[in-house]
N, C-alpha and C positions, 0 to 999 in steps of 0.2 A: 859474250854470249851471242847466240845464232837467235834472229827471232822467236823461232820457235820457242826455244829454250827459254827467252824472254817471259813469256806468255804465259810456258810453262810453269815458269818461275813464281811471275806475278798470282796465276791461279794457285796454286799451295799454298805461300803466305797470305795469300785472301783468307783462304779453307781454315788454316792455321788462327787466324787472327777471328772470324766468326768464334768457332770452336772454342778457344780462350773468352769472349767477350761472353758466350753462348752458357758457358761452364759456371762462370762466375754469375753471371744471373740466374741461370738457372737455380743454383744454390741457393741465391737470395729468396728469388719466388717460395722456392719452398721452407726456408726458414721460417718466413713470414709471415706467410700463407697459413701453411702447417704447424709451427711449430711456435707462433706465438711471437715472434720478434726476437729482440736480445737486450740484452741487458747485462751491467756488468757486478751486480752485486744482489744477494740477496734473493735469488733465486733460481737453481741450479740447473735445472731444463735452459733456462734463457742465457743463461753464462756457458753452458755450452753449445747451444747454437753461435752464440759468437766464436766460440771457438773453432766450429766447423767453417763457419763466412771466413773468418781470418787464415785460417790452415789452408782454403780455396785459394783464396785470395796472393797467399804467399807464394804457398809451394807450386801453384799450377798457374795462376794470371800471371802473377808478378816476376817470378822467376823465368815460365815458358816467354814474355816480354826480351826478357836479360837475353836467354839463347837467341832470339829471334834479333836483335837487335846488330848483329853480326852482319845479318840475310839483307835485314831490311833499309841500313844504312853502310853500306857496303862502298859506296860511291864517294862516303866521304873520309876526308883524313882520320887515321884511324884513332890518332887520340881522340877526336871528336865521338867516335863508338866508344871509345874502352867509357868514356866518362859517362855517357847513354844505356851502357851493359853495368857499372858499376851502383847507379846511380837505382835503376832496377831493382839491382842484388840488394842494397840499403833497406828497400821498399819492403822486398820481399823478405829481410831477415829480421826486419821489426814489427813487420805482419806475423809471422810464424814465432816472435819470443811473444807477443801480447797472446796471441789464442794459445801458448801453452800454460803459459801465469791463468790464463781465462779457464782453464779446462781444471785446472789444479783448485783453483777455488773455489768451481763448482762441485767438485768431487768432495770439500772440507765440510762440506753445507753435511753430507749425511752422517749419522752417529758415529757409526762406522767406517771412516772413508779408508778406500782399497787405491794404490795407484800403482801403476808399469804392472803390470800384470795377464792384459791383453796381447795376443800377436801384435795387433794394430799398434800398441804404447809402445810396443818395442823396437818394430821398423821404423816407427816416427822418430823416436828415441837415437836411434844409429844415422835417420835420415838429415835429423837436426844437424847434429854431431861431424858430421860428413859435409851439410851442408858450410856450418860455419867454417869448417878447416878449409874448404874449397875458396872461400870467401878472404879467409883471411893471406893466404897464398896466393890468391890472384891480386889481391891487392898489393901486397907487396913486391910480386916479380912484375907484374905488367903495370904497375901504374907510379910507385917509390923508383923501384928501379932505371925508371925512365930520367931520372935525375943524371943518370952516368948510362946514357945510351949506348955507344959506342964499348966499355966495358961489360955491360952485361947482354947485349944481343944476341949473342951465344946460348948464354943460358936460358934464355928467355925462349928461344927457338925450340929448347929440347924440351922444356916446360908444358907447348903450346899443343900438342896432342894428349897428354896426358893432361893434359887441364881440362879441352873441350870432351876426352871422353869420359872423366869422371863428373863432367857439367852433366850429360845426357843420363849417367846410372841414377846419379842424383836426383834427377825429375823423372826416370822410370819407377825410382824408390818411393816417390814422392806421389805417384799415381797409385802407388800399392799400399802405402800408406792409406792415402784417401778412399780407396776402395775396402779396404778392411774396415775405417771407422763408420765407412757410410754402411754397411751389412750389420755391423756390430748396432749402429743407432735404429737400423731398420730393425733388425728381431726383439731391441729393447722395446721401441716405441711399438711397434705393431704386432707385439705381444697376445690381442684380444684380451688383455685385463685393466685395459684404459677405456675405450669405447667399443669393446666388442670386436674390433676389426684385426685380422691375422695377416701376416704377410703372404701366406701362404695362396688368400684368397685373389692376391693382386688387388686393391682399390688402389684408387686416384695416389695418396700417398707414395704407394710403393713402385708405381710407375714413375713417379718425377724421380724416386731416386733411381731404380732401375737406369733410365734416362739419361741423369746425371754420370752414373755409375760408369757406360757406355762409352759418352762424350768423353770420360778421362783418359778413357784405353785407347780411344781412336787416338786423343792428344799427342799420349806418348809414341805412336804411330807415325803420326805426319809430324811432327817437332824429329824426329830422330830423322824421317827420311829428308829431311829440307837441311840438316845440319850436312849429313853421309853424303848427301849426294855430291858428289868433284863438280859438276856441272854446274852448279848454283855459287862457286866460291866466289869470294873478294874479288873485283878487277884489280890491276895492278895501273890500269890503262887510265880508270875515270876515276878521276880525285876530282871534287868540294873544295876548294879553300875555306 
């Protein structure tokens, strides 16, 4: 890389890494704040705020982590990344199985419970889905099959684009995802038939999620142009031992 490019570089994953730390707090403040805390039993509002910190947590900290982990440790031997991106994905896919168990047992609590039935349940539903198959194929061609490196490099090669672009639909799926539940939680809660307050009217509430809402569309924005861009790639030059 040319200084500049450097610089460049460095500025985005700053941007990139605020924005994730930014998102995921964000979320908390307003949980907490707003929405009471969490909890994991026995009360269906607070079982689903955890659901929403955990579904943050997965599909957008923990995961945009994973992609990023490519960018940001680039310099060292790559098994040292794949186990750093792998180790991420773990985080990230036992974050997002706890808030779906969390979301489901909230739902049990009413007389009637309804489930998959939302836009939102459904891309999450296909995003999980998509997610775990991603997961379970990266692990096996990039990290098993490193046992017979020499026989499988080949195929590992032709793998490695259609891996990282179904990595990137996966965490665009994953922003629409969370954009739909956070709309879906905002017209439930800010209904005006809890404390009078509309979403319509904008108060404090529906600003943090607005907010929130924002920061994940930019996410998927800057996470996509730091992977795309050719400029940013792996050196082949600076290795770590």
């Amino acid at each position: 890389m040319s200084a500049m490019v450097k610089y460049g570089f460095a500025l985005w994953i700053f941007i990139a890494e605020v924005m994730l730390f930014g998102a995921l707090g964000l979320c908390l403040f307003w949980i907490f704040y707003y929405g009471g805390g969490v909890t994991w039993t026995n009360d269906a509002t607070r079982q689903l705020n955890l659901h929403y910190v955990l579904m943050i947590g997965g599909f957008i900290f923990f995961n945009g982590q994973a992609i990023l982990a490519y960018r940001c440790f680039s310099c060292y031997k790559k098994i040292y990344t794949k186990v750093i991106h792998t180790s991420f994905f773990v985080f990230a896919l036992s974050s997002i199985t706890v808030g779906l168990v969390s979301a489901i047992q909230g739902r049990n609590i009413a007389q009637d419970p309804k489930h998959f039935y939302s836009l939102h349940s459904w891309i999450g539903l296909a995003t999980i889905g998509m997610f775990a198959l991603q997961f379970l194929v990266g692990f096996v061609s990039f990290l098993i099959f490193l046992c017979c490196d020499t026989a499988t490099v080949k195929l590992r090669q032709r793998l490695l684009p259609t891996h990282v672009t179904l990595g990137l639909v996966i965490f665009e799926m994953a922003v629409a995802t969370c954009l739909t539940g956070l709309m879906q939680t905002a017209r439930h809660r800010l209904s005006g038939t809890i404390d009078k307050t509309n979403y319509e009217d904008l108060p404090e509430q529906a600003l943090v999620i607005n907010v929130l809402g924002v920061s994940l569309l930019t996410l998927g924005i800057v996470i996509t142009y730091l992977v795309r861009n050719n400029s940013f790639k792996r050196s082949a030059t600076l290795i770590i031992n």
